[in-house]
N, CA, C and O atoms as a GROMACS GRO file, in nm:
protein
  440
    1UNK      N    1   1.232  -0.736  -3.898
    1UNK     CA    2   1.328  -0.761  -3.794
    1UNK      C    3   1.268  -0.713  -3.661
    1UNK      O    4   1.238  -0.594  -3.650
    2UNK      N    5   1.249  -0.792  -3.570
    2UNK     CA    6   1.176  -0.772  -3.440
    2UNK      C    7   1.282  -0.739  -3.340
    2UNK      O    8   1.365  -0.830  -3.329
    3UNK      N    9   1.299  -0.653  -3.278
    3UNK     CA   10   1.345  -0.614  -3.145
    3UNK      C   11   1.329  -0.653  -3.028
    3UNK      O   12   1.223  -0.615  -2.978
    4UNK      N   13   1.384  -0.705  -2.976
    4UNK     CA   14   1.354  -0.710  -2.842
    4UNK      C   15   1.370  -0.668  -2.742
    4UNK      O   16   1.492  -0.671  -2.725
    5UNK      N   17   1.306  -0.613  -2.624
    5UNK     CA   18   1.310  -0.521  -2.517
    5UNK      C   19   1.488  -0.543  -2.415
    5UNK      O   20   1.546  -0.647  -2.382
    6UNK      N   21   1.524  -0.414  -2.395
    6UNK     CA   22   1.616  -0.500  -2.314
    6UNK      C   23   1.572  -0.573  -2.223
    6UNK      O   24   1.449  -0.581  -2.222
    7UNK      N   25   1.641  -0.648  -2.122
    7UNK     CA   26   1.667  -0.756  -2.023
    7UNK      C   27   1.642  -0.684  -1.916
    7UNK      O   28   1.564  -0.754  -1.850
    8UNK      N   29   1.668  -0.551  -1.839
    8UNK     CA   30   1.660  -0.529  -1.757
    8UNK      C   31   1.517  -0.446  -1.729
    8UNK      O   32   1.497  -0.395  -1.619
    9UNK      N   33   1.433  -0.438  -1.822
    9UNK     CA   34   1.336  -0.390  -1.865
    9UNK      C   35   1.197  -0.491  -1.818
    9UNK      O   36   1.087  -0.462  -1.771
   10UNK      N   37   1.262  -0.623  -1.857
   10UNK     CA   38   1.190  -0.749  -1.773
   10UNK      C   39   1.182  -0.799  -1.683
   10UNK      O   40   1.092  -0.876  -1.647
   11UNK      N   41   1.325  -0.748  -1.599
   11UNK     CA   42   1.318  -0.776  -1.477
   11UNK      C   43   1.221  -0.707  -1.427
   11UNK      O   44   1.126  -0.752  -1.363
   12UNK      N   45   1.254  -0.538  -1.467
   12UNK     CA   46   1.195  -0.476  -1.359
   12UNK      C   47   1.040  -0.519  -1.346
   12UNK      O   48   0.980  -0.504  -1.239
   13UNK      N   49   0.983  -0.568  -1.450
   13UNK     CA   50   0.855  -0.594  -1.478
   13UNK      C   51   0.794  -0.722  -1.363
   13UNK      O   52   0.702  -0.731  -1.282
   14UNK      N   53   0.862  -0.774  -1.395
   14UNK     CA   54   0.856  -0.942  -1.276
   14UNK      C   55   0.890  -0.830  -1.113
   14UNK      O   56   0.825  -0.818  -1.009
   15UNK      N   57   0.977  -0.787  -1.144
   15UNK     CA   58   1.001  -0.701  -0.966
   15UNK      C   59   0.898  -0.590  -0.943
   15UNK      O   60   0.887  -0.523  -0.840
   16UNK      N   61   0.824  -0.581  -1.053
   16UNK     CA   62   0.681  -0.444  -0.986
   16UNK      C   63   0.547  -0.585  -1.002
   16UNK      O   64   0.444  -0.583  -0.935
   17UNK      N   65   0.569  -0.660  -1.071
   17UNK     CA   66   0.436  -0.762  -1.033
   17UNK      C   67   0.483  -0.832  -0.889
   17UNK      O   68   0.390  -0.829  -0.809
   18UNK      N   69   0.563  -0.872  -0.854
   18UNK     CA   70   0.613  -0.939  -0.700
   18UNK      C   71   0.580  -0.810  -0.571
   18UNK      O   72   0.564  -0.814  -0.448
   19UNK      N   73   0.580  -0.747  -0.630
   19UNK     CA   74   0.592  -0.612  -0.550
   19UNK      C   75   0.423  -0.587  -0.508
   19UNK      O   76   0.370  -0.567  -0.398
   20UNK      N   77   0.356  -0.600  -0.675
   20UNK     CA   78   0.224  -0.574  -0.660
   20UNK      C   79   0.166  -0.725  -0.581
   20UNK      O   80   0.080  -0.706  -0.495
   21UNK      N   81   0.194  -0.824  -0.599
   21UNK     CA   82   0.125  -0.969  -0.500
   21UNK      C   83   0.127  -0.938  -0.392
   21UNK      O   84   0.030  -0.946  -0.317
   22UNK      N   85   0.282  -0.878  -0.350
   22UNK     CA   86   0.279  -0.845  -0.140
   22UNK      C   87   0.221  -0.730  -0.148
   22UNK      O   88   0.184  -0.753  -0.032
   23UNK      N   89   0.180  -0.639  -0.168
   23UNK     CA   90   0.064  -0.587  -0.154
   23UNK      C   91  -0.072  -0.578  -0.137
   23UNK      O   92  -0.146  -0.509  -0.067
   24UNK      N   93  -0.087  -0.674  -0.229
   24UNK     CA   94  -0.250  -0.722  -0.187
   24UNK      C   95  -0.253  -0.820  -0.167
   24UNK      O   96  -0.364  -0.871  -0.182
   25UNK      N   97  -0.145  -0.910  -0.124
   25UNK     CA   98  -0.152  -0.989   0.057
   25UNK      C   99  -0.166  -0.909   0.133
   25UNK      O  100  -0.273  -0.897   0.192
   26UNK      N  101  -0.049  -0.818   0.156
   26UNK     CA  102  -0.071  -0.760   0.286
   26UNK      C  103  -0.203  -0.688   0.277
   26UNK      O  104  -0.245  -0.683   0.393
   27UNK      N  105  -0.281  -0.635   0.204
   27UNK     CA  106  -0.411  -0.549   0.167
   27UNK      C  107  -0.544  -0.707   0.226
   27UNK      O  108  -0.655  -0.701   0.278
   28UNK      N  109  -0.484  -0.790   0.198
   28UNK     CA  110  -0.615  -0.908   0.259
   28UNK      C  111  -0.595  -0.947   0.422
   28UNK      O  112  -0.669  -0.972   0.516
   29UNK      N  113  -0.445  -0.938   0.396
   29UNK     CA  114  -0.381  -0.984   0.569
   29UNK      C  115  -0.507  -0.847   0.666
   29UNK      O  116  -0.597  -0.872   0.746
   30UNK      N  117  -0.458  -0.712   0.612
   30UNK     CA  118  -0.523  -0.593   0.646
   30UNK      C  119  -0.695  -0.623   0.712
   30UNK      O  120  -0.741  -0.604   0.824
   31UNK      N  121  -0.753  -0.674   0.595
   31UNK     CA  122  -0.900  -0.712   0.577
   31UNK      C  123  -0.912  -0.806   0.686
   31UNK      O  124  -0.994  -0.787   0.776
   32UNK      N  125  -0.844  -0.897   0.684
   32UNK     CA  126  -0.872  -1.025   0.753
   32UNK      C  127  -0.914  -0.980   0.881
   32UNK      O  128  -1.025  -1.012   0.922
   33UNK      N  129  -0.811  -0.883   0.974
   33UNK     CA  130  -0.774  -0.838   1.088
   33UNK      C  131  -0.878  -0.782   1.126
   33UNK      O  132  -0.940  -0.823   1.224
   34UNK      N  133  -0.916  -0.675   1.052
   34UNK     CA  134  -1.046  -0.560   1.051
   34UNK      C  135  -1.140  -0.710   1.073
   34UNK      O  136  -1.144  -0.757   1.187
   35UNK      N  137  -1.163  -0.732   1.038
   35UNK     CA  138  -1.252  -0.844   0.993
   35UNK      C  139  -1.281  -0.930   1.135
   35UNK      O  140  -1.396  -0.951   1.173
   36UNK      N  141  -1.158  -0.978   1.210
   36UNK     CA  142  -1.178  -1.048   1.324
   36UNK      C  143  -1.204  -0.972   1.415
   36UNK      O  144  -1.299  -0.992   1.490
   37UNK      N  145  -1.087  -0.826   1.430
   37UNK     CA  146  -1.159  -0.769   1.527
   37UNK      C  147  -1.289  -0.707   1.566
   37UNK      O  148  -1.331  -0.670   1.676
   38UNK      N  149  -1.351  -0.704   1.427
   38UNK     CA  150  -1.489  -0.671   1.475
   38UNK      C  151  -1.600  -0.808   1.530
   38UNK      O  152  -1.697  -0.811   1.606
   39UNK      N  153  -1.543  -0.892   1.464
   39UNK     CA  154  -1.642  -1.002   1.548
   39UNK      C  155  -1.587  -1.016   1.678
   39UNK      O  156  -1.659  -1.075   1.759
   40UNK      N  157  -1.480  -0.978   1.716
   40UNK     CA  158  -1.414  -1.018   1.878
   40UNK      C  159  -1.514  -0.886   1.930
   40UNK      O  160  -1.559  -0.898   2.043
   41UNK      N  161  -1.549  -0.772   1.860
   41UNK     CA  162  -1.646  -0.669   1.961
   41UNK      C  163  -1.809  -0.676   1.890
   41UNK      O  164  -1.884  -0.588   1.849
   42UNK      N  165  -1.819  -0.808   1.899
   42UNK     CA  166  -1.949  -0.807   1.902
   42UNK      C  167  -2.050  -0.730   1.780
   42UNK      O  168  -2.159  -0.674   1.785
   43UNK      N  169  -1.956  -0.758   1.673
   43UNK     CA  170  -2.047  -0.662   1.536
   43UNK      C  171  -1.939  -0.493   1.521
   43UNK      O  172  -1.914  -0.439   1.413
   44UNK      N  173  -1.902  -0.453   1.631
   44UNK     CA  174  -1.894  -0.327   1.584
   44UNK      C  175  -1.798  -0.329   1.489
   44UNK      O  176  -1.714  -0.418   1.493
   45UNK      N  177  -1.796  -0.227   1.386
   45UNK     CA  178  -1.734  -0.244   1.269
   45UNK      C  179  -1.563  -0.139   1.319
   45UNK      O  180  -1.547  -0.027   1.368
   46UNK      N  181  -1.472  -0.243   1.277
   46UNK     CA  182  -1.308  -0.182   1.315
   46UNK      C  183  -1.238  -0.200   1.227
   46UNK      O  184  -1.192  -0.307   1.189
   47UNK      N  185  -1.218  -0.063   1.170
   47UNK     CA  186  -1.100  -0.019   1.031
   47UNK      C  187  -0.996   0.071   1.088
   47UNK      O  188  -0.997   0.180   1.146
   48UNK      N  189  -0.884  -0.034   1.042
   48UNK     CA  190  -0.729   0.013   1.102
   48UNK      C  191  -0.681   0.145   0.995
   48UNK      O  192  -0.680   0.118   0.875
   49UNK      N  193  -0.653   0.244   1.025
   49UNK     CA  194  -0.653   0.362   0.918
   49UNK      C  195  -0.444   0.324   0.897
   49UNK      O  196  -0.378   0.281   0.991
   50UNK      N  197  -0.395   0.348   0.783
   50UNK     CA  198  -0.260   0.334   0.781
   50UNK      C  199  -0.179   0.426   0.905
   50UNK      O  200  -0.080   0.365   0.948
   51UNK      N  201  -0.196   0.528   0.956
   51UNK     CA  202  -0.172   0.561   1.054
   51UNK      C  203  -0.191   0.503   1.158
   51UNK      O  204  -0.106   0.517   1.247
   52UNK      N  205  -0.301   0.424   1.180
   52UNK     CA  206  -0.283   0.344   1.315
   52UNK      C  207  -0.194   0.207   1.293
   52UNK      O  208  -0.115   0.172   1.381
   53UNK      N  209  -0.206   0.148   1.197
   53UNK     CA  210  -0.076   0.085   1.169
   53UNK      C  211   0.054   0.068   1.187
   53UNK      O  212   0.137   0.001   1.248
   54UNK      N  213   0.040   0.162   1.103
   54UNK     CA  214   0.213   0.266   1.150
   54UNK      C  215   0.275   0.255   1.297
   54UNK      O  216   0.385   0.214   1.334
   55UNK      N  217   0.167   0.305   1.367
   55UNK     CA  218   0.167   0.347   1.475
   55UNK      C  219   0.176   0.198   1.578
   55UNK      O  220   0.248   0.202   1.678
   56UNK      N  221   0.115   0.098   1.551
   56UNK     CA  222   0.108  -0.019   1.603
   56UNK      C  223   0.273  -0.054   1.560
   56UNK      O  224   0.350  -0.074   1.655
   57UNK      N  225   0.325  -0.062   1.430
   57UNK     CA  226   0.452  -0.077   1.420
   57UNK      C  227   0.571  -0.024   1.504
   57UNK      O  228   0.652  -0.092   1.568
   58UNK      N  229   0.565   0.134   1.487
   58UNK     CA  230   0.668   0.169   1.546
   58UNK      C  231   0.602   0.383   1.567
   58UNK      O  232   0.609   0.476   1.487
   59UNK      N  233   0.571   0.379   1.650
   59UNK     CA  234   0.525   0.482   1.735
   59UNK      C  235   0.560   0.590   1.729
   59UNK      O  236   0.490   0.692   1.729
   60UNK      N  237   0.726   0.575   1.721
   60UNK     CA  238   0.808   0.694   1.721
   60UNK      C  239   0.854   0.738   1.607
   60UNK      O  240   0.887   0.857   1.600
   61UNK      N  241   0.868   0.641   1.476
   61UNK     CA  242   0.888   0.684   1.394
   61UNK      C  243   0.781   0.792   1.284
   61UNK      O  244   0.808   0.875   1.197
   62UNK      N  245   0.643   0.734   1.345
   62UNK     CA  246   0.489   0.800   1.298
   62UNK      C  247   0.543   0.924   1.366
   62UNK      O  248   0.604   0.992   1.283
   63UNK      N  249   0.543   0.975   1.479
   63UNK     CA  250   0.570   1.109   1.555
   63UNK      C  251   0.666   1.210   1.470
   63UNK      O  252   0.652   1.328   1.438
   64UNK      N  253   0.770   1.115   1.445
   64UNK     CA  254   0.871   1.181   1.403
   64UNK      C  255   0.858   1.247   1.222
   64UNK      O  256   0.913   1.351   1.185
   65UNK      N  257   0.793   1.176   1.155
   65UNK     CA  258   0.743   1.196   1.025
   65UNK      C  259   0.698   1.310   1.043
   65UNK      O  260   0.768   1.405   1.009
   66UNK      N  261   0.508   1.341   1.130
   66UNK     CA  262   0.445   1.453   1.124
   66UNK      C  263   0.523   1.555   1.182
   66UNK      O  264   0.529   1.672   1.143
   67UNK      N  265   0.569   1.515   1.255
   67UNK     CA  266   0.673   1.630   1.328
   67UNK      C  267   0.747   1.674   1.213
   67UNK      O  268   0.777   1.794   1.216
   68UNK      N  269   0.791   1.597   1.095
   68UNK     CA  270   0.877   1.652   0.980
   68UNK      C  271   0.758   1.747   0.880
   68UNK      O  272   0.758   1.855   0.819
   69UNK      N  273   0.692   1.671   0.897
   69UNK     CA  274   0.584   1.713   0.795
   69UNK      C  275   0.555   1.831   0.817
   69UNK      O  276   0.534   1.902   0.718
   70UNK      N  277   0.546   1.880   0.929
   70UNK     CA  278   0.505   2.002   0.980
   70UNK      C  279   0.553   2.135   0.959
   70UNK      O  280   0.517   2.245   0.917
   71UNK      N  281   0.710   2.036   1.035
   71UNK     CA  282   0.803   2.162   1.010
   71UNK      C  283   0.856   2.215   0.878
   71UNK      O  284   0.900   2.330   0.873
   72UNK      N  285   0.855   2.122   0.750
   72UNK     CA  286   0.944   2.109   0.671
   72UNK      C  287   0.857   2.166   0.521
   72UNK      O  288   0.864   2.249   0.430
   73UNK      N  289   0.792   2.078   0.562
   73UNK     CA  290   0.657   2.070   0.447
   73UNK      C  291   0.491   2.140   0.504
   73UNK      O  292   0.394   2.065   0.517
   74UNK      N  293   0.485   2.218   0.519
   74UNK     CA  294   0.370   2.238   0.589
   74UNK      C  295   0.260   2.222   0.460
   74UNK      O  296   0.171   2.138   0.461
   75UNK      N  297   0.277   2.292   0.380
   75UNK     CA  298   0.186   2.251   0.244
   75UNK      C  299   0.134   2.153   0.254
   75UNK      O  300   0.014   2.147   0.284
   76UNK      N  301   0.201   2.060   0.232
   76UNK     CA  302   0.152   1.889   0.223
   76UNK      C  303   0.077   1.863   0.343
   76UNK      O  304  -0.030   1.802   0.338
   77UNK      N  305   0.133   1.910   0.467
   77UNK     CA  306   0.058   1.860   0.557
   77UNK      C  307  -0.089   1.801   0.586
   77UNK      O  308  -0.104   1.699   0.654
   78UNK      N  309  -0.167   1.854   0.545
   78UNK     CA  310  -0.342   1.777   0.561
   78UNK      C  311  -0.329   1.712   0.406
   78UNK      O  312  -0.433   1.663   0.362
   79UNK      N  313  -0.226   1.709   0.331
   79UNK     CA  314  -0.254   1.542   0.205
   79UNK      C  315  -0.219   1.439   0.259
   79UNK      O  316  -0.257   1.323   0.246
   80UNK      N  317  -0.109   1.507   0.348
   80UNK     CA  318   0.000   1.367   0.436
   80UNK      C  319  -0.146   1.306   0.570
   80UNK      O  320  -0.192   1.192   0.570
   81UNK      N  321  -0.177   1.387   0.642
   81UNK     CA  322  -0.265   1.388   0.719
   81UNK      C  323  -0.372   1.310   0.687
   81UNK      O  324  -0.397   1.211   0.756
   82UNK      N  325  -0.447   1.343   0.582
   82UNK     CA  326  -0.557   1.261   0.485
   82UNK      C  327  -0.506   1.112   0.474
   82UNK      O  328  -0.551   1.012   0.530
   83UNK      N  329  -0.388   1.126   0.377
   83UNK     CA  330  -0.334   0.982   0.328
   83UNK      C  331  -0.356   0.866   0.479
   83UNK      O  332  -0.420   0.763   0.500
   84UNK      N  333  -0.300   0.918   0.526
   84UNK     CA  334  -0.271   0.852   0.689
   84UNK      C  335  -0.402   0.789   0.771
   84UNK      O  336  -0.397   0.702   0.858
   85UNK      N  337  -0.555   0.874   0.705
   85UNK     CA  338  -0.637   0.852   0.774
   85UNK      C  339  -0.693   0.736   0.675
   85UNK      O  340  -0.797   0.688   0.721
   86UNK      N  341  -0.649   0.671   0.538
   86UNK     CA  342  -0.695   0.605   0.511
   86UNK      C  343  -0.748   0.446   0.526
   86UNK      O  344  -0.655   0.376   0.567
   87UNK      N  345  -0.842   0.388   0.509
   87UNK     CA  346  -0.771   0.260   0.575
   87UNK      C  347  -0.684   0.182   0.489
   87UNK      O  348  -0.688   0.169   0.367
   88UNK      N  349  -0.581   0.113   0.600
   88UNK     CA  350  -0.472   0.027   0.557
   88UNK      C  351  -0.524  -0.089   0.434
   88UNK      O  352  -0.467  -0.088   0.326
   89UNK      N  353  -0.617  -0.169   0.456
   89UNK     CA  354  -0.645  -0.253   0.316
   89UNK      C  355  -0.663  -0.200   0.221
   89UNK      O  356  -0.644  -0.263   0.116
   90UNK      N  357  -0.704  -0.076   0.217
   90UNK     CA  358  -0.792  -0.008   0.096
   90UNK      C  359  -0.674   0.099   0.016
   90UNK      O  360  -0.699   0.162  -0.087
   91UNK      N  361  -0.545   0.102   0.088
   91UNK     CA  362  -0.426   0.155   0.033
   91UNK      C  363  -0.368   0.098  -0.064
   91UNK      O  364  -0.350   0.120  -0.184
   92UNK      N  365  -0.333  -0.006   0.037
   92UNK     CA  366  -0.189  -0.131  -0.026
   92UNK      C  367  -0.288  -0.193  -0.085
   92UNK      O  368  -0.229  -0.272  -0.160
   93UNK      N  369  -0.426  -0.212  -0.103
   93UNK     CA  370  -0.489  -0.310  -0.189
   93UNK      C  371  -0.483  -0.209  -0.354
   93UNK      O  372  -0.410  -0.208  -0.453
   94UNK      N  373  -0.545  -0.171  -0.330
   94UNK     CA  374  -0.580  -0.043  -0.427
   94UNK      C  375  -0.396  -0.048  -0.532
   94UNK      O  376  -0.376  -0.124  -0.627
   95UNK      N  377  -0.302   0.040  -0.483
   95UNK     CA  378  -0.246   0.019  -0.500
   95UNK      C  379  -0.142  -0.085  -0.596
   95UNK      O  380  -0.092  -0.063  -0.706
   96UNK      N  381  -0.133  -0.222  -0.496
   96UNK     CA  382  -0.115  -0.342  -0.591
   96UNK      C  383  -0.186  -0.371  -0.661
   96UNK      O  384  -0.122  -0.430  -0.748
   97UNK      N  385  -0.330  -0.368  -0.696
   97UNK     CA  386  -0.430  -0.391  -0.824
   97UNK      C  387  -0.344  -0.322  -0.950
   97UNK      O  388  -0.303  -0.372  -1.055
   98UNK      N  389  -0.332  -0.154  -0.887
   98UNK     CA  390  -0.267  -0.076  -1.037
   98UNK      C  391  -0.150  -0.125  -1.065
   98UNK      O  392  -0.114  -0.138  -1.182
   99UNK      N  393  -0.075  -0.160  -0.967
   99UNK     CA  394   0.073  -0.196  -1.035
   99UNK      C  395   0.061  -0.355  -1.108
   99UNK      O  396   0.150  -0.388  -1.186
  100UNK      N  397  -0.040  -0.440  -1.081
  100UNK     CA  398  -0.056  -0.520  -1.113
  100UNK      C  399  -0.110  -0.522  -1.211
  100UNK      O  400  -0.084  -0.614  -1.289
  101UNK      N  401  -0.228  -0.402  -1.254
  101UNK     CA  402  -0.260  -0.400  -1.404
  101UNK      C  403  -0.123  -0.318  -1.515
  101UNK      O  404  -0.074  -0.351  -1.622
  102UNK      N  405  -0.110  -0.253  -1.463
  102UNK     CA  406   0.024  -0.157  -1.528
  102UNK      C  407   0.132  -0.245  -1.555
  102UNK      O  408   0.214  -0.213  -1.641
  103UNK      N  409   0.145  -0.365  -1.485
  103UNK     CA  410   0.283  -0.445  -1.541
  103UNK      C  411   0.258  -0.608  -1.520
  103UNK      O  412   0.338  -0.692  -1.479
  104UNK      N  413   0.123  -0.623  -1.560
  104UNK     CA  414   0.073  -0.762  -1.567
  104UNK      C  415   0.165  -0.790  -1.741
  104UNK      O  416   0.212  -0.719  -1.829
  105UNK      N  417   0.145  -0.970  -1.707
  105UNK     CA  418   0.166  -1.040  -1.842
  105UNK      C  419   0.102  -0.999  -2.003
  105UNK      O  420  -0.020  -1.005  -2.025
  106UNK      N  421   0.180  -0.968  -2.086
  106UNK     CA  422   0.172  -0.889  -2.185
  106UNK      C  423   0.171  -1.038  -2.307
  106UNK      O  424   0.256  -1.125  -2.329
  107UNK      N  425   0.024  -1.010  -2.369
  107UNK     CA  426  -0.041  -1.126  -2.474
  107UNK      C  427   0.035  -1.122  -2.628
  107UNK      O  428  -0.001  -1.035  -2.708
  108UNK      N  429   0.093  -1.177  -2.650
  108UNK     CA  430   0.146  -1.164  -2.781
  108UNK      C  431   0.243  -1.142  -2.784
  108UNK      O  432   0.292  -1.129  -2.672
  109UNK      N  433   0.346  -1.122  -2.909
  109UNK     CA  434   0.505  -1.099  -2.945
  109UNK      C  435   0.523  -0.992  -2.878
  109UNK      O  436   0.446  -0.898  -2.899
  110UNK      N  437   0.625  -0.979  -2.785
  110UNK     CA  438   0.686  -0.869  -2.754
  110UNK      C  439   0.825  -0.799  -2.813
  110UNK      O  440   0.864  -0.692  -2.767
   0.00000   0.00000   0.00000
């Protein structure tokens, strides 16, 4: 007698693979960018770190984070700091790969 997984168990599965695709779109969108702006300067090589991102998004809300980070969490502070200096493709790419291997299509009877 075979079991079958609940239902909501599959969703979530389809909603962390959808999750993992816009990710590494946005992780190529990332690349692409890096990518043009360095040919717009003539070769020099330009990697957007997720902090400058951020920061291109919305300015005040980046301020307001470290400003939390600081006060609140000081511990964390240089992991949060680090994380931030990473670059943006190499996050969200990275990232959606694992969630994409972790809850890719599963071969056989489930």
């Amino acid at each position: 007698m075979a079991t079958s997984r609940p239902r909501y168990l599959s969703a979530m599965a389809v909603l962390m693979r959808l999750i993992s695709l816009v990710l590494i779109v946005i992780a190529l969108m990332l690349l692409g960018a890096d990518a043009v702006s360095s040919l717009e300067r003539q070769g020099e090589l330009t990697v957007r770190s997720l902090g400058t991102i951020w920061g291109i998004l919305h300015q005040y809300s980046l301020d307001a984070f470290k400003s939390w980070i600081q006060n609140h969490a000081a511990f964390m502070a240089q992991a949060v700091y680090s994380s931030l200096a990473l670059p943006g493709w190499a996050a969200t790419g990275v990232l959606g790969v694992i969630l994409a291997f972790v809850f890719g299509r599963r071969i056989g009877p489930e």
